[in-house]
C-alpha positions in Angstrom: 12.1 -5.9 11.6 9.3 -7.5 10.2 9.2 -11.1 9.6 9.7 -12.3 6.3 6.6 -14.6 6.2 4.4 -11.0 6.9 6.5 -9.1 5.2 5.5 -11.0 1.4 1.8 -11.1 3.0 1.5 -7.5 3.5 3.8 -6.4 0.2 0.6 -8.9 -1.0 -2.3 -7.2 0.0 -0.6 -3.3 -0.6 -0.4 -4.5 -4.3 -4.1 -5.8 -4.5 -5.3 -2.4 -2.2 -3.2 -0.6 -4.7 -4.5 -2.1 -7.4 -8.5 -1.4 -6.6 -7.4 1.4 -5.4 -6.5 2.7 -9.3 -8.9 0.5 -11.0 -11.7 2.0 -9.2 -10.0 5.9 -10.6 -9.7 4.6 -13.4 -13.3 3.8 -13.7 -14.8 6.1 -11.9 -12.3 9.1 -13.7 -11.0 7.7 -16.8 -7.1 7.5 -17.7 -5.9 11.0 -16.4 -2.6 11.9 -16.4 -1.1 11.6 -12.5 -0.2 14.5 -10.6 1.9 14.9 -7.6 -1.4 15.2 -5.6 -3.1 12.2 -7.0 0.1 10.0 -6.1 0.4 11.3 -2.7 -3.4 10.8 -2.3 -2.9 7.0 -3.6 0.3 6.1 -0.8 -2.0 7.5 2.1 -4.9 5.7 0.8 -3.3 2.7 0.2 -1.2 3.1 3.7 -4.4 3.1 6.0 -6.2 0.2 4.2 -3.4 -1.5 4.6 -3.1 -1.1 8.2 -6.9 -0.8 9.2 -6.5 -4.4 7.9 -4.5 -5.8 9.8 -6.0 -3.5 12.6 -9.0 -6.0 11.4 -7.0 -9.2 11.6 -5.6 -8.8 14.5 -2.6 -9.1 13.3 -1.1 -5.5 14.3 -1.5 -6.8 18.0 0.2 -10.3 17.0 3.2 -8.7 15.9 3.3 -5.5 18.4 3.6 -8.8 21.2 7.0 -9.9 18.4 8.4 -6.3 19.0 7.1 -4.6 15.7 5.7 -1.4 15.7 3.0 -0.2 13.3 5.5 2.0 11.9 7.5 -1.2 10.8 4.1 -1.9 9.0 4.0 1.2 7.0 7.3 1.8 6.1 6.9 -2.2 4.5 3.4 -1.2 3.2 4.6 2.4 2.1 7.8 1.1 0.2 5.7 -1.5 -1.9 2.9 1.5 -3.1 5.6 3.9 -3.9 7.7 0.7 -6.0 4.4 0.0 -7.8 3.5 3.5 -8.5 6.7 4.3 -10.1 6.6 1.3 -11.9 3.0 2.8 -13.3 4.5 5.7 -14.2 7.4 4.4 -16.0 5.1 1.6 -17.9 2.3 4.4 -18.7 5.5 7.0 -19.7 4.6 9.6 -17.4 
């Protein structure tokens, strides 16, 4: 299990990656409506930044020596996209 302290950190940065992440398709596409593809598209997108970042940080390797796998990273990082994406969709009414 991920500690709680990087738990909030990387529930943190999945909302800010998530965030450019749509405000950059937003920008560059204007306000479509989101298909099953697009939100699909958005988790993996928003799953690898996530974990090439702490690939970056070095952090990955500081918590594979606490026993967590990079799996345990994703699941965290994968849960917070798909909570904010359906909170899109129910705030946008799609």
């Amino acid at each position: 299990m991920l500690p709680w302290r990087y738990t909030a950190i990387f529930i943190w940065r999945t909302f800010l990656i998530w965030l450019c992440l749509h405000a950059l398709t937003a920008i560059q596409g204007g306000f479509r409506a989101f298909a099953l593809k697009a939100f699909l598209l958005a988790l993996a997108a928003t799953v690898a930044v996530a974990l090439l970042d702490a690939e970056r940080r070095n952090e990955r390797r500081y918590l594979a020596n606490l026993g967590v796998s990079r799996v345990g990273i994703g699941v965290v990082v994968l849960v917070a996209a798909v909570i904010l994406e359906a909170l899109m969709h129910v705030s946008i009414g799609s």
